[in-house]
C-alpha positions in Angstrom: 249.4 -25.4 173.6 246.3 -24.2 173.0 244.2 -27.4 172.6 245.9 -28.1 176.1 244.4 -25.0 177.6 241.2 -25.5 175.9 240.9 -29.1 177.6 241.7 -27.9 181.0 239.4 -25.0 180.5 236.5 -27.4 179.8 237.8 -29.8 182.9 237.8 -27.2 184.8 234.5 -25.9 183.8 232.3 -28.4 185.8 234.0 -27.6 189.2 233.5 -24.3 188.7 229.6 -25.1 188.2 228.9 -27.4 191.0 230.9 -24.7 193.3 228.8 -21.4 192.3 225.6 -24.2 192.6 227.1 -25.2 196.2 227.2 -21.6 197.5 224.4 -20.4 196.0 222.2 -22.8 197.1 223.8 -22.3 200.7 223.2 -18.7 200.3 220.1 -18.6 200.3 219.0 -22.1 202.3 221.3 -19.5 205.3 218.6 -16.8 204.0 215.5 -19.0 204.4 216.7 -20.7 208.1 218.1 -16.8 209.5 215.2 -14.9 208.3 212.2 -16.5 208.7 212.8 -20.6 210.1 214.8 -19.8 213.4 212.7 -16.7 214.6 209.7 -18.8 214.3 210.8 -21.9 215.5 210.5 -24.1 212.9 212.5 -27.3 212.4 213.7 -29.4 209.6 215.0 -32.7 209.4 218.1 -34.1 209.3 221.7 -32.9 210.9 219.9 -29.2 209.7 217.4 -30.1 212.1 219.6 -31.4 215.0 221.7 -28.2 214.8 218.8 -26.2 215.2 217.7 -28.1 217.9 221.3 -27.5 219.7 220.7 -24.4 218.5 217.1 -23.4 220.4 219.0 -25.1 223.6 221.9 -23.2 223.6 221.6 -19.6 221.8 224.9 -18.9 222.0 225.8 -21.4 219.7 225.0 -20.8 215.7 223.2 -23.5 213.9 226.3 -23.1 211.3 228.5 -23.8 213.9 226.8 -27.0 215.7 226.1 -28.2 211.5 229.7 -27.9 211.3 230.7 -29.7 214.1 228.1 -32.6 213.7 229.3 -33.3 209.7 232.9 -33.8 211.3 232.4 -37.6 212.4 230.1 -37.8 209.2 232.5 -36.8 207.2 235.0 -39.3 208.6 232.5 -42.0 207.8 232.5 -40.8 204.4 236.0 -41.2 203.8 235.9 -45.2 203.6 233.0 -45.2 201.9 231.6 -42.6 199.3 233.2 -41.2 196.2 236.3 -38.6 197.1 234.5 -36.6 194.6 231.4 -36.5 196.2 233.4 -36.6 199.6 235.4 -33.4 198.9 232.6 -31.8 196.8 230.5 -32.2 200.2 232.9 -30.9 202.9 232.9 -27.5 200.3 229.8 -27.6 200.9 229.2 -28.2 204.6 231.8 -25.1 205.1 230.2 -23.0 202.5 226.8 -23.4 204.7 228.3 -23.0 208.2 230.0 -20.0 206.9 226.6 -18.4 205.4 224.1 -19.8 208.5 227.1 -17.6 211.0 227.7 -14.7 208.7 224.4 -14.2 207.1 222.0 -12.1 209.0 218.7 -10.9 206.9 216.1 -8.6 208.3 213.4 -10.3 209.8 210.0 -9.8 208.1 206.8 -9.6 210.7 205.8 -13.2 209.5 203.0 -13.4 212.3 201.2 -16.7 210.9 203.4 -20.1 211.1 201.7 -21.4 208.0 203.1 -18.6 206.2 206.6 -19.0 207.8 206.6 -22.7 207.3 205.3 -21.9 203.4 207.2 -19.0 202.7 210.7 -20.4 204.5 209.9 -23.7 202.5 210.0 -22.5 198.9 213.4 -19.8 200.1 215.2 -23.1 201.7 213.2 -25.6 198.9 215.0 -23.5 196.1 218.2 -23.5 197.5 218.8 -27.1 198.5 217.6 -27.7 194.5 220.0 -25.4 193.5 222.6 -27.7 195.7 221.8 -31.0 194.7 221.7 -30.0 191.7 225.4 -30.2 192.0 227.7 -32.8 191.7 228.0 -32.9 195.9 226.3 -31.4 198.4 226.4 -29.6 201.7 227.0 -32.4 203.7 224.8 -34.4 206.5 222.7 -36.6 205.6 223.4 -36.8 202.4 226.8 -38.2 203.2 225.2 -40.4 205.8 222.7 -41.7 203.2 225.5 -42.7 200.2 227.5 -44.5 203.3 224.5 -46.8 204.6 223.5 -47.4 201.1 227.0 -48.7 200.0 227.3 -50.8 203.2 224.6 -51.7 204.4 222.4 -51.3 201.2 220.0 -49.1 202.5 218.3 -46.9 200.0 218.9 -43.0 200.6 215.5 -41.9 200.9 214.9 -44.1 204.2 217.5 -42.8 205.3 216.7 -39.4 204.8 212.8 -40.0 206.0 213.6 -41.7 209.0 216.1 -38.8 209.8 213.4 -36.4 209.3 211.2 -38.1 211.4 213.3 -38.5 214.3 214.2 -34.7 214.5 210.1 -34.0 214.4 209.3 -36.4 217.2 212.4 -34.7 219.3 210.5 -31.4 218.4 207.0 -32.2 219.3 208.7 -34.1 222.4 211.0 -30.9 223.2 208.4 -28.2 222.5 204.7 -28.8 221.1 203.1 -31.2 218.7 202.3 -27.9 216.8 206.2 -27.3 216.1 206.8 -30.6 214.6 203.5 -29.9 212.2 204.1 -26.8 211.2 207.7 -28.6 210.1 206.0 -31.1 208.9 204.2 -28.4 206.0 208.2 -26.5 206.1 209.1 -30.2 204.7 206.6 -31.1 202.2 207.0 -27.6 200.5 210.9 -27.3 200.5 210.6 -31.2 198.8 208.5 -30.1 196.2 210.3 -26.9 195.5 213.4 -29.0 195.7 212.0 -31.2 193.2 210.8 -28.2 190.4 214.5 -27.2 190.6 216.5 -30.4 190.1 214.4 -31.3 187.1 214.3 -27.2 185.7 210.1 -26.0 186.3 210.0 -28.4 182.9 208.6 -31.9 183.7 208.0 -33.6 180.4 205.8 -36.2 179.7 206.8 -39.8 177.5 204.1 -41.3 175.5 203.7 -44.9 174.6 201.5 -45.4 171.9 200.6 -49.1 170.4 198.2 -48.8 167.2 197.8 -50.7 164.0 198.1 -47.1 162.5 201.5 -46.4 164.1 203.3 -44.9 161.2 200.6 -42.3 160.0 200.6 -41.1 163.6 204.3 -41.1 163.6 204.4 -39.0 160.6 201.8 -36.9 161.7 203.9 -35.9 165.2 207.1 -35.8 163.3 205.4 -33.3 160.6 202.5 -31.2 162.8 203.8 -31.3 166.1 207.6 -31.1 165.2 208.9 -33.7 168.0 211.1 -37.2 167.8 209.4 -40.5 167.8 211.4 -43.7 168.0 209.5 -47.2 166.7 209.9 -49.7 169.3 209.4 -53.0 168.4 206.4 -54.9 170.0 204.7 -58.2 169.5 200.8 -58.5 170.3 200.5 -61.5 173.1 196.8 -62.8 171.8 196.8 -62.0 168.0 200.8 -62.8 167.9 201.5 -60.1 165.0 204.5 -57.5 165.8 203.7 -54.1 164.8 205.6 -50.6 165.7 205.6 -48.8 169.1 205.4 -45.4 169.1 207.9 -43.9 172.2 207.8 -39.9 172.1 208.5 -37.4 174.8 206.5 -34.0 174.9 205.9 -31.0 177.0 203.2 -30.9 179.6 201.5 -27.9 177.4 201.6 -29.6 174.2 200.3 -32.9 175.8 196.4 -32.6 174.7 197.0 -31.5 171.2 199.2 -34.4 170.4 196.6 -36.7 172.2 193.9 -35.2 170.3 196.3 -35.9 166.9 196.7 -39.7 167.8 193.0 -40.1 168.2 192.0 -39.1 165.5 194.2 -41.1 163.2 193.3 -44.1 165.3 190.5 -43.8 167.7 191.3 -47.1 169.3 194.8 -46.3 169.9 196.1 -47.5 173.5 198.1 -44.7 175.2 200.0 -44.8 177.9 201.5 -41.5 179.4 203.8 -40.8 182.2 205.7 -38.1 183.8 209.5 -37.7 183.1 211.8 -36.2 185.5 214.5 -35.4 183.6 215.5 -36.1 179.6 218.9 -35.8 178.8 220.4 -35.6 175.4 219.9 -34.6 172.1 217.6 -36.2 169.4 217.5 -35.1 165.9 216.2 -35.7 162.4 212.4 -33.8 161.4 211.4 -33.8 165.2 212.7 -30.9 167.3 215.5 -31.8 169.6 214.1 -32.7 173.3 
């Protein structure tokens, strides 16, 4: 009885995650478009940006309320074609954020430039559409609209998503000014790159690929002086035709010169290759730190 409790505990234990993610992340995306994006008219993309369109035409009407009614038919698309997961996971979502862009009402700070609206609404929305996509749904729009074309039709999400975005500026600069759409466009390109430190945790690591004929002194010197996990890969020279041992090792962005500086000089003529990683998932063990 108690194992059985335990179990649904822990099944119940991701929903309960991706829910507080959902309306936290709508919290404070509701703070971000009420307090500083719709009393300086700046636009986003997407069904986000229609609404507020609607909304600037008729200001009666709350952006929450036109997002809610435009996700309707999307969600109806969704039905027959993305995950019920996903599906149900997003319609929490879309009411979670209607609810929050009605209800929520922040004082208005005298933001007088639009640069420092557009920056300063761009991190508060950026952070909380990470917060929600770091989820297992989302709040709706074009996110829905995205999974659907790309099952279908085989469209990839992101052009989706971009030529979305791009419509909703070029009915802004058409509607209002050209300066509207551009101070969106800087609203856009900060909220993506907040958006992007959140999903993958302010903690981008770097992976290392190192080819030497000195590979296991300077895997014994990472595992022992810099106290992280190297795996051998194996690897086969194309001119000289002799295999030898790859070195494959995943660091911090901090630590990255030291260890470089390590590999060098075992080997100076080592050949390293390093590139950013967006996200490392599991555990690895043995001398080397776990990731």
């Amino acid at each position: 009885m108690i194992a059985s409790e335990t179990n649904k505990s822990r099944s119940f234990r991701p929903v309960l995650e991706s829910a507080a993610l959902i309306t936290g992340g709508s919290v404070i995306y509701a703070l971000g478009l009420n307090g500083i994006m719709i009393p300086n008219h700046i636009l986003t993309g997407g069904v986000v940006g229609i609404a507020m369109i609607g909304h600037y035409a008729v200001p009666a009407v709350s952006v929450g309320l036109f997002y809610l009614l435009l996700n309707v038919p999307l969600a109806a698309i969704g039905w027959f074609t993305v995950s019920r997961r996903f599906l149900f996971y997003s319609i929490f979502g879309t009411a979670v954020f209607s609810l929050a862009a009605v209800v929520l009402e922040p004082p208005v700070p005298d933001i007088r430039d639009p640069i420092l609206a557009a920056l300063s609404s761009g991190v508060i929305c950026g952070f909380g559409a990470g917060l929600i996509l770091r989820s297992a749904g989302s709040a709706g729009g074009m996110d829905i609209l995205g999974v659907s074309l790309s099952k279908k039709f085989g469209f990839r999400i992101g052009q989706v998503v971009f030529i979305a975005n791009a419509a909703v500026l070029a009915a802004g600069a058409f509607l209002y000014d050209v300066q509207v759409a551009l101070y969106s466009m800087v609203y856009l390109f900060v909220t993506g790159r907040v958006t992007d430190s959140v999903i993958t945790g302010f903690n981008r690591r770097k992976s290392l690929i190192v080819i030497s004929d000195r590979a296991r002194a300077i895997a014994d010197k990472i595992l022992s002086s810099e106290g992280r996990g190297v795996t051998f890969l194996k690897g086969e020279g194309a001119f000289s035709r002799q295999e030898k041992n790859v070195i494959f090792t995943i660091t911090t962005l901090r630590e990255l010169p030291k260890i470089k500086e390590t590999i060098l000089a075992i080997d100076p003529e080592a050949f390293l290759v390093v590139n950013d990683t967006l996200e490392v998932l599991g555990k690895r063990h043995g001398r080397g730190r776990v990731y």
